[in-house]
VEXDREN-2710 file (C-alpha; in Angstrom, 1 decimal):
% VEXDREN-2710
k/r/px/py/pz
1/UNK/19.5/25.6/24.4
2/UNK/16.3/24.5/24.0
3/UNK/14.9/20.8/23.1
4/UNK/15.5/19.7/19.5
5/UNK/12.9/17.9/17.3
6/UNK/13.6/14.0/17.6
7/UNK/12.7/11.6/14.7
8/UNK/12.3/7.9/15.5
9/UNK/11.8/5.9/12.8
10/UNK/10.5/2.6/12.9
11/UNK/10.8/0.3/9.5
12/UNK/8.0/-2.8/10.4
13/UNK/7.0/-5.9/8.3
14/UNK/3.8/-7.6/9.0
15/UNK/3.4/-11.0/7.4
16/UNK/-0.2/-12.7/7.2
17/UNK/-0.4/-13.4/11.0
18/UNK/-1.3/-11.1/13.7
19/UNK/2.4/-8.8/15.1
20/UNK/2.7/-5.7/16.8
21/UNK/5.6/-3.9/16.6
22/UNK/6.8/-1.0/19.3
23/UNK/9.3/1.8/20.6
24/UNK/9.4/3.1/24.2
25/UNK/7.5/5.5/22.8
26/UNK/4.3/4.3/20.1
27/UNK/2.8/0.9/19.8
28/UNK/1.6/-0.2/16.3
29/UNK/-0.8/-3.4/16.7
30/UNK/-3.8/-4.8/14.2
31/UNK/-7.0/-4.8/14.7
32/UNK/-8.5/-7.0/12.4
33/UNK/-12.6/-8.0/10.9
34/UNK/-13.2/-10.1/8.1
35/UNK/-10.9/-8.4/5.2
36/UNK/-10.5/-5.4/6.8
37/UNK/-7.3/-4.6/8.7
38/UNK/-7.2/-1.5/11.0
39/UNK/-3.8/-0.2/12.0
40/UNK/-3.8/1.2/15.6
41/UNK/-1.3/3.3/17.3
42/UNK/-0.7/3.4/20.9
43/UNK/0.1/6.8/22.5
44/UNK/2.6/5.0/25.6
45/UNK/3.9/8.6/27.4
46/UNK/2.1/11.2/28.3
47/UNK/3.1/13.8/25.9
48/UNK/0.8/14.4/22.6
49/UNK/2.6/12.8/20.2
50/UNK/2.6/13.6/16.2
51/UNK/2.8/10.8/14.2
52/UNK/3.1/10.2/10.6
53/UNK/2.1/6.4/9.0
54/UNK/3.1/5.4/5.6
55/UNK/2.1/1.9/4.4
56/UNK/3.4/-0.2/1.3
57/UNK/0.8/-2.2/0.5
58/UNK/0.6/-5.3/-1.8
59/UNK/-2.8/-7.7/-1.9
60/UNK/-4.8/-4.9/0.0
61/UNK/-6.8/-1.9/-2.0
62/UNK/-4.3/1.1/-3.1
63/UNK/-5.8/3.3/-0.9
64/UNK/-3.8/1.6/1.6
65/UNK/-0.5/3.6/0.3
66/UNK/-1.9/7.0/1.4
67/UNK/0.0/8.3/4.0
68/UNK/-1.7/9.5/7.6
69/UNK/-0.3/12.0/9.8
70/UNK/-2.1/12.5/13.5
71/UNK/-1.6/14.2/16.8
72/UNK/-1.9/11.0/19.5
73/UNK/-3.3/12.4/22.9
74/UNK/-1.3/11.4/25.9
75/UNK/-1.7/7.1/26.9
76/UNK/-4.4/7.2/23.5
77/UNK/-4.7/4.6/21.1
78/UNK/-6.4/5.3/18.1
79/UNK/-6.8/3.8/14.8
80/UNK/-4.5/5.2/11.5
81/UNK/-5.5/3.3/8.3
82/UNK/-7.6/0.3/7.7
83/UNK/-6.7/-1.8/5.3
84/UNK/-9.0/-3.9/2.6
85/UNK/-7.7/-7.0/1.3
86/UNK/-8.1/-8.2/-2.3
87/UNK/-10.0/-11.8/-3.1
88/UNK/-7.7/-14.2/-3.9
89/UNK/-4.5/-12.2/-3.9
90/UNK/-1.5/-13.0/-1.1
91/UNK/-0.8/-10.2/0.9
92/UNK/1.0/-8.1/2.9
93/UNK/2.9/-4.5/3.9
94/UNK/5.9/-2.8/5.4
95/UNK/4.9/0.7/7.5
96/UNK/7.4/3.7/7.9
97/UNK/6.3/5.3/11.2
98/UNK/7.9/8.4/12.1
99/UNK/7.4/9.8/15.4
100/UNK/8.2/13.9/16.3
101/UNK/8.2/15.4/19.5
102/UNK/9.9/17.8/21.6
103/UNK/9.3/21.0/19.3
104/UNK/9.5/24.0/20.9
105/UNK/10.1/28.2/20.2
106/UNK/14.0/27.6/20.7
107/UNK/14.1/24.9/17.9
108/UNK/17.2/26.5/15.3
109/UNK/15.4/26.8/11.9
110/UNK/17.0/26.9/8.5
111/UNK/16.5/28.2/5.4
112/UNK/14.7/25.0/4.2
113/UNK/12.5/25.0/7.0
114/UNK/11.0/28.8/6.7
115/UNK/8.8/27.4/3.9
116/UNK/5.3/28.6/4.2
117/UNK/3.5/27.4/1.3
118/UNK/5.2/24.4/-0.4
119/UNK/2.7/24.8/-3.0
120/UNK/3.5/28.2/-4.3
121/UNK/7.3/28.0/-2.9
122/UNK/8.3/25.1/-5.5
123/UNK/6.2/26.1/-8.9
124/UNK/8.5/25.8/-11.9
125/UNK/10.8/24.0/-9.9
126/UNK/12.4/20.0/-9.6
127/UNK/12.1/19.1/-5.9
128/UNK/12.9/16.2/-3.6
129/UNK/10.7/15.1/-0.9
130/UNK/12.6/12.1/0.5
131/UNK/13.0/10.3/4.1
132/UNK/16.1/9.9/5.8
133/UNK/16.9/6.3/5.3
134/UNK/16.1/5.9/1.5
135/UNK/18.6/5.0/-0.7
136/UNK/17.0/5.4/-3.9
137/UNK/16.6/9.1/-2.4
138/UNK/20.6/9.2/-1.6
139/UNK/21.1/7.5/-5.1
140/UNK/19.3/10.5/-7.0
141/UNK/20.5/13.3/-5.0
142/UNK/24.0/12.2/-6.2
143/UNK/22.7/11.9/-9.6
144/UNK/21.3/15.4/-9.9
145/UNK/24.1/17.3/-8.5
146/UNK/27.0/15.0/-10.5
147/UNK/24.5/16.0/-13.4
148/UNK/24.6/19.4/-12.6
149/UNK/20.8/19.6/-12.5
150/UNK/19.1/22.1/-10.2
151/UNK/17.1/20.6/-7.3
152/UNK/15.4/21.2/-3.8
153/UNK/15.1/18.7/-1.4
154/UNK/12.9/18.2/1.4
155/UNK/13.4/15.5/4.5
156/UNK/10.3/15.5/6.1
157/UNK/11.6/13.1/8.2
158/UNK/13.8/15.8/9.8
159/UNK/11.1/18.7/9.8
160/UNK/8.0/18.1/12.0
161/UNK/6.5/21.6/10.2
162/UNK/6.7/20.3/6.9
163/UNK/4.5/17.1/7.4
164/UNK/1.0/19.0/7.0
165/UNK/1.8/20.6/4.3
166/UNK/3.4/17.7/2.7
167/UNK/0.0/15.7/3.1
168/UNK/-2.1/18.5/1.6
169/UNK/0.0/19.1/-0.8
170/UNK/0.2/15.2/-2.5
171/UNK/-3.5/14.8/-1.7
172/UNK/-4.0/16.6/-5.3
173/UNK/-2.2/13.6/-6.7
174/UNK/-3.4/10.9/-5.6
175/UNK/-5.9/8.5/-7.0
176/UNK/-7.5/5.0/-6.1
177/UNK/-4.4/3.5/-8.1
178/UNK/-1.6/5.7/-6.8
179/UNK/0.8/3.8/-4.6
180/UNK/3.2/6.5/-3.0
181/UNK/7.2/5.5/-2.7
182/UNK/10.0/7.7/-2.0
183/UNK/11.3/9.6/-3.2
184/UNK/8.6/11.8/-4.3
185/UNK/9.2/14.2/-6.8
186/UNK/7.5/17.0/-7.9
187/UNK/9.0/17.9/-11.8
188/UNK/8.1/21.3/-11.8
189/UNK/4.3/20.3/-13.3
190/UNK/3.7/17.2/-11.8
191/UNK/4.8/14.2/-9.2
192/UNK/6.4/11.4/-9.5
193/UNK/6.0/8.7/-6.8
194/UNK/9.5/6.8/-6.6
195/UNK/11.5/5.0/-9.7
196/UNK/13.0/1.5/-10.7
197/UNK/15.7/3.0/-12.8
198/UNK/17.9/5.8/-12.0
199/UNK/19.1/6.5/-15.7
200/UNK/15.1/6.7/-16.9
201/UNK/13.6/8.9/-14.2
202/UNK/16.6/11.3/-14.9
203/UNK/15.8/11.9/-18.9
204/UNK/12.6/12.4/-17.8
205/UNK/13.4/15.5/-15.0
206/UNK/16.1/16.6/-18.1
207/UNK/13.1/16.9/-20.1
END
């Protein structure tokens, strides 16, 4: 049996001072210069590791929320995001770090994951993409199927192969005032990044 892809997921908060937060496996550590804050990761095995960084941001410039995925060479550190902070505005941010290795030939695939082109493969349709500790994901996933409403759903917290196309695929959505949440839904036109009220975002996938 071969190895199977293993997800840790670290949830940080950094508050004003200086923290680092760590696994066995990645460090996360500021580096920080006037108003910019650079987010390092630290590589601490001596595999390639593929990393994917997610930051909510709040008092720093929106482009903080875009998501970074990299490939950290064996006992590397290497900066992900840098963050810019706003005059006169408090702030601070929580990270999602997921970190993937272990993928090899032998790794069982299902249906969900034999998605080439995410683009292409989900045109027309009401999608998902969620992470596996999210309950507002959990919350609409109920929703839709007590509704009877026809959905896919994507974890890419569970599918290393979906992460690069993920990225490329939301980069055509983004903007300098996006800020990404979860889950993100793509409403068979267009994307929809997270909700505050269950009974709202549903009229608007029923429509």
């Amino acid at each position: 049996m071969g190895n199977v892809l293993k997800v840790i997921i670290i949830f940080g908060m950094l508050l004003g001072s200086t923290m680092t937060a760590q696994n066995e496996k990645v460090v996360i550590s500021e580096k920080k210069a006037g108003k910019r804050l650079v987010l390092m990761a630290e590589n601490k095995t001596a595999d390639t590791l593929n990393v994917f960084l997610m930051v909510h941001a709040e008092g720093y410039r929106r482009s903080a929320d875009k998501p970074v995925l990299k490939d950290l060479p064996p006992f590397s550190k290497s900066p992900m995001i840098t963050l810019i902070e706003l005059t006169h505005v408090p702030s601070q941010y929580t990270y999602d770090l997921i970190v993937n290795e272990g993928l090899d030939n032998d790794v069982s695939i299902t249906h969900e994951k034999q998605v080439v082109d995410i683009e292409n493969g989900i045109k027309g349709k009401l999608v998902i993409f969620r992470l596996t500790n999210c309950d507002k994901c959990d919350a609409l996933e109920e929703h839709l199927m007590n509704q009877r409403i026809q959905h896919r759903v994507f974890d890419i917290a569970k599918d290393g192969a979906l992460y690069a196309q993920f990225m490329a695929f939301i980069d055509k959505e983004l903007t300098s005032e996006t800020r990404i949440r979860f889950p993100v839904i793509w409403n068979k036109t267009h994307t929809i990044f997270g909700f505050d009220d269950l009974e709202i975002v549903s009229t608007k996938l029923k429509n």
